[in-house]
N, C-alpha and C positions, 0 to 999 in steps of 0.2 A: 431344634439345634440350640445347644446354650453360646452366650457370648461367648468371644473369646477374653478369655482373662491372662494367658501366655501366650509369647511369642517363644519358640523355644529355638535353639539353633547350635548343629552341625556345626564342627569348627573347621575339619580337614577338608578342602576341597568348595567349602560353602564360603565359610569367610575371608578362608585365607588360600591363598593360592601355593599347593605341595610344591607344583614344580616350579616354585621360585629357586627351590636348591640347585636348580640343574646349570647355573651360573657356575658355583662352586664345583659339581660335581666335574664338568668341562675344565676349568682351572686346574682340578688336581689331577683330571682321567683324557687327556685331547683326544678330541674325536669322539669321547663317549659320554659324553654326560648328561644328551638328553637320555642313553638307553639307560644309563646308567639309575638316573632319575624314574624312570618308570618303570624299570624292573620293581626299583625298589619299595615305589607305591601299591605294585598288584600284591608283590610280598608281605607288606606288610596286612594286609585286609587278608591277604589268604590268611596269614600266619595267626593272627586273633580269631580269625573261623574254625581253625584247626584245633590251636588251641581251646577254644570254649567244646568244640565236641569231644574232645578226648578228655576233658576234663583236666588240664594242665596248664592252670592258670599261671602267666609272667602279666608284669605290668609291660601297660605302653610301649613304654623307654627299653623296653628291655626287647620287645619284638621288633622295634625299628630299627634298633644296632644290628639284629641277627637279621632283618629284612636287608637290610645295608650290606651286611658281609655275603649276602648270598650275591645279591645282583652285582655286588663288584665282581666276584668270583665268576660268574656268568657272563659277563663281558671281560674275559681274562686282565682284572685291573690288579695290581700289588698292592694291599689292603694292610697299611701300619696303622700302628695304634694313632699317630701324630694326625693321616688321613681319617680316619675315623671318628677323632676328637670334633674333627673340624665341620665335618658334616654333617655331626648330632648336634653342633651347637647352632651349624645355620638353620637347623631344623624349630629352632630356639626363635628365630628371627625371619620367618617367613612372612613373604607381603599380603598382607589382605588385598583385598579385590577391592577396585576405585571407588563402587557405590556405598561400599560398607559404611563407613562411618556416617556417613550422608543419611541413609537408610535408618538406623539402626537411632539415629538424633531426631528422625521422625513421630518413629512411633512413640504414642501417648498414653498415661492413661493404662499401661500393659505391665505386666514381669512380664522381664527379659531376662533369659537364660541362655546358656551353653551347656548343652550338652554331649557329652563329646566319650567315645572309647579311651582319649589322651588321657595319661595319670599327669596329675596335679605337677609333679616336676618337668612336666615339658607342657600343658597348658595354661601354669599363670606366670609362668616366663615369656609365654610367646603374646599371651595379652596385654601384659604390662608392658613390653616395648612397642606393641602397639599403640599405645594413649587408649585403648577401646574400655578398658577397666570398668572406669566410672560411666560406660552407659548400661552396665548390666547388673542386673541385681545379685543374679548367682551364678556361679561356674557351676556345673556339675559333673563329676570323672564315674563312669561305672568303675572306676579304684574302688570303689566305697562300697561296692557289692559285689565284686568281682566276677559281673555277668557282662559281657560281653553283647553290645548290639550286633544283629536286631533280636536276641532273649527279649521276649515280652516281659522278664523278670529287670531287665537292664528298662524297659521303658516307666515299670509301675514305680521305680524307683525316683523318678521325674513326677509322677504323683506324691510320692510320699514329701517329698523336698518342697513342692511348692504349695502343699494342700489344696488341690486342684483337680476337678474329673477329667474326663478322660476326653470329652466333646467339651472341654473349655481351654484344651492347647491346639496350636497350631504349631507341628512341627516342619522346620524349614532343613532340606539337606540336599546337597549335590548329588548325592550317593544313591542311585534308585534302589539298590538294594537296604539301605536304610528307609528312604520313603517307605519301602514295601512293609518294613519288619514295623516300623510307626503306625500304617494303615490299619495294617491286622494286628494292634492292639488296641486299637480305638481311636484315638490323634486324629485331626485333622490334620491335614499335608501340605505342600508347597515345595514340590521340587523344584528345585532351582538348575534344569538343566542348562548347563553351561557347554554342555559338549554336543548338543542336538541328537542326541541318543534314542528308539524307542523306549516307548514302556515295558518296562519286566513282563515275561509272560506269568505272572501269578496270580491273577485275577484280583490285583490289588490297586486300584486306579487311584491315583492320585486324586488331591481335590482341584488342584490348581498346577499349571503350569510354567515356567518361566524363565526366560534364557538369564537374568538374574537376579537380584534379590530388588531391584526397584518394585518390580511387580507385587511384592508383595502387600505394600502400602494402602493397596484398595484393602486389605484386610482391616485397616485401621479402627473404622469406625463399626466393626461386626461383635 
């Protein structure tokens, strides 16, 4: 096994907590806006999986307004343009999770990256209001190649960005289905379960476990 030379990292769901929206989504939808909030997360991952097989590529931004319009629509909410401004911006301004920065001012000695399904106008908006900017050396959007994780072609593109093999990242994600798609393309892993979920049945074992990103720190000196 080679060192690790990157930490790489999942933004939705790993760094940053989606249903931080679901404040707002309650505010404008009462009574619905945890479902409202999770409609609209399953939608959006559907919606990029869909889109990448059919071949009909949108960015990000564009799948998360249409994941937005469905799950409103799906909990009978009246969906204006004024509501919908408002929800794509908190989207803009979601909370990272407590340990992040903590974490991430740890590690030593590594690239640090993001990388993330998000296109560029809704990922360095959302880091920059975080203050997280300057602990990372690169953002990376599959914007830039328009493949869709978990495409092995969306991973080798994280190679090409950092010049780096494939046993010298360690990808971090909430996402098991992302862990999975990382695994079987070479990556070392680190799910960061935060939901206490099994493993995917895809014969794609993780390398490491972790309810969430502290754990990963023992990586530090590998």
């Amino acid at each position: 096994m080679g060192s690790i030379k990157a930490f790489v990292f999942d933004v939705y769901g790993t760094l940053f907590d989606v249903h931080s929206v679901k404040e707002k989504c309650e505010e404008l939808f009462p009574e619905k806006g945890v479902q409202i909030s999770q409609n609209w997360r399953t939608k959006q991952i559907e919606y990029s999986n869909l889109r990448q097989l059919m071949g009909n590529y949108e960015t990000f931004s564009v799948i998360t307004r249409d994941a937005l319009r469905y799950a409103i629509k799906k909990n009978q909410g009246e969906c204006s343009e004024q509501r919908e401004k408002e929800l794509m911006d908190a989207y803009l301004r979601l909370t990272h999770y407590p340990e992040t920065e903590s974490v991430l001012s740890q590690l030593s000695d590594k690239t640090l990256a993001i990388f993330s399904n998000g296109s560029h106008d809704m990922l360095d908006p959302l880091v920059h209001q975080s203050g997280l900017t300057r602990l990372f050396d690169f953002v990376i959007s599959i914007d830039e190649v328009k493949q869709y994780k978990p495409t092995p072609a969306s991973y080798y593109h994280v190679l090409k960005t950092l010049n780096v093999k494939r046993d010298e990242v360690l990808f971090m994600s909430s996402n098991g289905w992302d862990i999975s798609g990382a695994k079987n393309f070479g990556f070392h892993t680190a799910w960061i379960n935060r939901n206490d979920l099994p493993v995917e049945e895809l014969n794609l074992i993780p390398d490491a476990i972790y309810s969430n990103l502290n754990g990963i720190l023992e990586w530090n000196s590998r």
